[in-house]
C-alpha positions, -999 to 999 in steps of 0.1 A, spaced: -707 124 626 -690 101 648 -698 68 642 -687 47 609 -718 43 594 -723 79 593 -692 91 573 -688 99 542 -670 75 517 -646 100 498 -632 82 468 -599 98 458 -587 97 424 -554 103 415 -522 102 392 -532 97 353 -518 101 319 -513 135 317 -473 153 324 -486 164 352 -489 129 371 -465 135 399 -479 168 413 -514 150 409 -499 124 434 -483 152 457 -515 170 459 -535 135 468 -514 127 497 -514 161 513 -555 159 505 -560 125 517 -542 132 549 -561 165 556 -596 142 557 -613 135 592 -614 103 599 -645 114 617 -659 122 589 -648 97 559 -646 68 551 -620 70 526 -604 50 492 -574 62 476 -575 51 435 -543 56 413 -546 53 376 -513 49 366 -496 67 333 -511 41 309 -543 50 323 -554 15 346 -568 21 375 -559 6 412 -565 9 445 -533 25 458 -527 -5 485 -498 14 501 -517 45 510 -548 21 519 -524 4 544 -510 35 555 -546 48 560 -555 18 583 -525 32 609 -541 71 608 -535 100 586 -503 109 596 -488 80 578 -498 91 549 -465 93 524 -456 130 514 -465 110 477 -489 87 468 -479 60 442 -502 49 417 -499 14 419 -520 -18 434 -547 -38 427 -565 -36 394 -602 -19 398 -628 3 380 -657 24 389 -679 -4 389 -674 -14 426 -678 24 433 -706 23 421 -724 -9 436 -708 -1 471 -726 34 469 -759 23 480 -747 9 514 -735 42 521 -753 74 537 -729 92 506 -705 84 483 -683 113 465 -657 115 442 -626 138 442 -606 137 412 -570 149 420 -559 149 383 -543 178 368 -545 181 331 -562 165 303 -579 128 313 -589 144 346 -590 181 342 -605 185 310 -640 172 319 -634 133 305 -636 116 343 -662 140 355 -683 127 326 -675 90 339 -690 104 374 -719 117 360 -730 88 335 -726 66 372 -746 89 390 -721 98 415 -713 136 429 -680 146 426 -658 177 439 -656 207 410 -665 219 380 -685 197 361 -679 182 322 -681 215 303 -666 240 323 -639 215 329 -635 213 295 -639 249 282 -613 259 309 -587 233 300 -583 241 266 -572 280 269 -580 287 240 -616 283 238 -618 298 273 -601 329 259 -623 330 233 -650 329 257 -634 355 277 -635 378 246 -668 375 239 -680 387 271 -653 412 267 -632 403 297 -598 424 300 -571 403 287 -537 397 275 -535 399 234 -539 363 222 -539 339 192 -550 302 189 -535 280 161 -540 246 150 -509 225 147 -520 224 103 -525 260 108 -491 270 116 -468 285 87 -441 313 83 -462 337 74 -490 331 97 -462 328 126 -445 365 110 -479 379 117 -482 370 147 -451 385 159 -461 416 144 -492 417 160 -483 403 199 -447 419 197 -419 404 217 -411 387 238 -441 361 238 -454 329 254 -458 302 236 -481 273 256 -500 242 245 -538 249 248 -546 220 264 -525 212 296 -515 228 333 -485 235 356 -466 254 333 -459 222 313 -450 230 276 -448 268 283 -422 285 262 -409 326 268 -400 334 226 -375 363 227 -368 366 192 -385 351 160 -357 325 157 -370 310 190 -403 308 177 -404 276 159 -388 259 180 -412 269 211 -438 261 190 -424 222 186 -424 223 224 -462 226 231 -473 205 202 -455 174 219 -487 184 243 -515 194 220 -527 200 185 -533 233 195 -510 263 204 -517 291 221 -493 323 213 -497 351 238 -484 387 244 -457 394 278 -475 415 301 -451 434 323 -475 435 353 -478 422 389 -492 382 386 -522 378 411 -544 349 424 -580 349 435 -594 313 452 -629 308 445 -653 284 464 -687 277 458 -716 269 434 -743 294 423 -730 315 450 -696 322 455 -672 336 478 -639 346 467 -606 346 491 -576 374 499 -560 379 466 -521 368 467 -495 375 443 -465 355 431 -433 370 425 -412 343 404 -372 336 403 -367 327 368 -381 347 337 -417 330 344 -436 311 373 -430 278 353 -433 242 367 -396 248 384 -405 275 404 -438 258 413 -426 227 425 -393 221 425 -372 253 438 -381 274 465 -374 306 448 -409 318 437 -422 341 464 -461 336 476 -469 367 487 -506 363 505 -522 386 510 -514 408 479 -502 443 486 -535 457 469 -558 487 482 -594 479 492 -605 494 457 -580 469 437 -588 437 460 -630 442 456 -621 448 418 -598 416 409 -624 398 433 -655 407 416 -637 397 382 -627 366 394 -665 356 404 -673 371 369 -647 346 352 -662 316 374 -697 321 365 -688 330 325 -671 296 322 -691 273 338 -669 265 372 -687 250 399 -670 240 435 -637 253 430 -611 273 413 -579 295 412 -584 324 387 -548 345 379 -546 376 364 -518 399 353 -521 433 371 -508 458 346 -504 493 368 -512 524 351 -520 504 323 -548 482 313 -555 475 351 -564 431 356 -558 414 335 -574 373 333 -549 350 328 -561 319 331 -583 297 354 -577 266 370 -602 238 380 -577 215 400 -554 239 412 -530 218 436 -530 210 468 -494 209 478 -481 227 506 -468 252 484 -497 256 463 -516 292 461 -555 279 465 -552 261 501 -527 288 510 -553 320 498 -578 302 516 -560 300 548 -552 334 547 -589 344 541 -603 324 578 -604 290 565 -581 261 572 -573 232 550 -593 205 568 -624 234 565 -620 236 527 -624 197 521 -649 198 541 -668 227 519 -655 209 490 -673 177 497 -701 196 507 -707 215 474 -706 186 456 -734 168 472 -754 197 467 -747 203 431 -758 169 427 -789 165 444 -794 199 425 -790 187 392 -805 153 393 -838 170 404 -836 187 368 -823 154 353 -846 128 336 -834 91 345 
């Protein structure tokens, strides 16, 4: 595709309301610079933290000039827009698709994809309900169980359901230490290590600035691994890598702040262990509904329970630091490769699912 009629007009959608705004608009510029201009055609959108959108002007400017003027952040600020010009521009286009850059809830959580699909446009990852069921942690655990996927012990309150006693018996049943994390939000935001009951409410007052619901979850002394999957109805899954963190957990810090964390890629794992956490990673993608993309992380527990499923994520970033682009590299394919799959998983998933869809 060389010519400009031919590319593909990649809509970019970043920043929102969620805590996790700023690595959104991290992982946008590093994304948005990675694109062919061969290829796309493309239109950076912020929606800033009281949830307006724009057209990013600056990064549109900088766009003009090439990729490599593209700011190491994107700022979510410009002209005032909607998905309504998306939408009527589509048709004079060979493609239009979306890629939502949002991490957390108002992005992550299904509520944009479900903009995308009521406006008929395809869109990169998972779709409205397995966005949904693995944003909220608890429900996907839930799910988890019921297909009786190893992993760590877990209970889900509601913030009405919290009391002394219910918290005493929770202790007694997870032990100590604990984590203590909102269910509904990403990058380690909210995420509390309890040592000792005393710490408890207090950790507890932490995550429900985030959501109504808690999520209270036993310390696994094991290795912490990360599997990159890609794909639709089939998947491939990349190298598994492990993190080693530099403060008591890999919490927002160490992810994007410091440079203590190690990223270890590939794991140290034998051939039996990578096929293992591999084909439990593909078994996690398929059980919760992901589509296009996601990092799955486990907790390897050696001599113990073996892998256990941590948690999967949807949106996983796209900084130069983060795991998924890194895993994939690792595994044969470079970043410019994995937009390019990206993009092209979406399209099909739509011209899939419209086929099946009465308009």
């Amino acid at each position: 595709m060389s010519t400009v009629g031919a590319r593909t007009h990649v809509v970019v959608i970043f920043g929102g309301e969620s805590a996790e705004h700023d690595v959104s608009c991290v992982t946008a510029a590093h994304v948005i610079r990675a694109l062919d201009p061969e290829k796309y055609r493309v239109t950076a959108i912020g929606i800033d933290r009281r949830g307006k959108w724009l057209t990013a002007i600056d990064a549109m400017k900088a766009l003009e000039r090439g990729p490599s003027f593209i700011p190491e952040r994107l700022v979510a600020e410009g002209e005032p827009t909607s998905i309504t010009p998306i939408v009527e521009a589509a048709s004079s286009h060979r493609a239009t698709v979306m890629f939502p850059l949002l991490h957390g809830p108002l992005g992550e959580d299904g509520t944009i994809q479900g903009v995308f699909e009521l406006a008929n446009i395809p869109y990169v990852g998972t779709g409205v309900l397995g966005s949904a069921v693995a944003m909220d942690k608890a429900v996907a655990k839930q799910l988890l169980a019921a297909s009786d996927i190893p992993q760590p012990k877990f209970i889900s309150l509601r913030e009405d359901q919290i009391s002394p006693s219910v918290l005493h018996g929770a202790i007694n049943e997870l032990g100590l230490p604990l984590f203590v994390k909102p269910a509904n939000m990403g990058s380690s935001v909210g995420i509390s290590k309890v040592k000792s009951a005393d710490e408890l409410d207090r950790a507890i007052r932490v995550a429900l600035t985030y959501d109504e619901w808690v999520l209270l979850e036993e310390a696994v002394a094991g290795r912490e691994i990360e599997v990159a999957v890609l794909g639709n109805r089939s998947v491939r899954c990349s190298v598994p890598g492990e993190i080693v963190p530099s403060r008591e957990f890999y919490d927002y810090e160490d992810k994007y702040v410091g440079d203590g964390a190690q990223l270890i890629v590939p794991a140290s794992l034998n051939t039996e262990e990578v096929a293992a956490v591999q084909r439990l990673a593909t078994v996690v993608f398929h059980t919760l509904h992901a589509e296009g993309m996601a990092r799955v992380d486990f907790f390897y527990e050696e001599g113990g329970r073996g892998f256990l499923c941590n948690e999967i994520n949807t949106i996983p970033g796209f900084t130069p630091i983060s795991m998924y682009p890194k895993l994939w590299q690792a595994t044969g394919l470079s970043y410019s490769q994995l937009l390019d799959e990206l993009i092209s998983l979406a399209l099909e998933r739509h011209g899939r699912k419209r086929r099946n869809t009465a308009r």
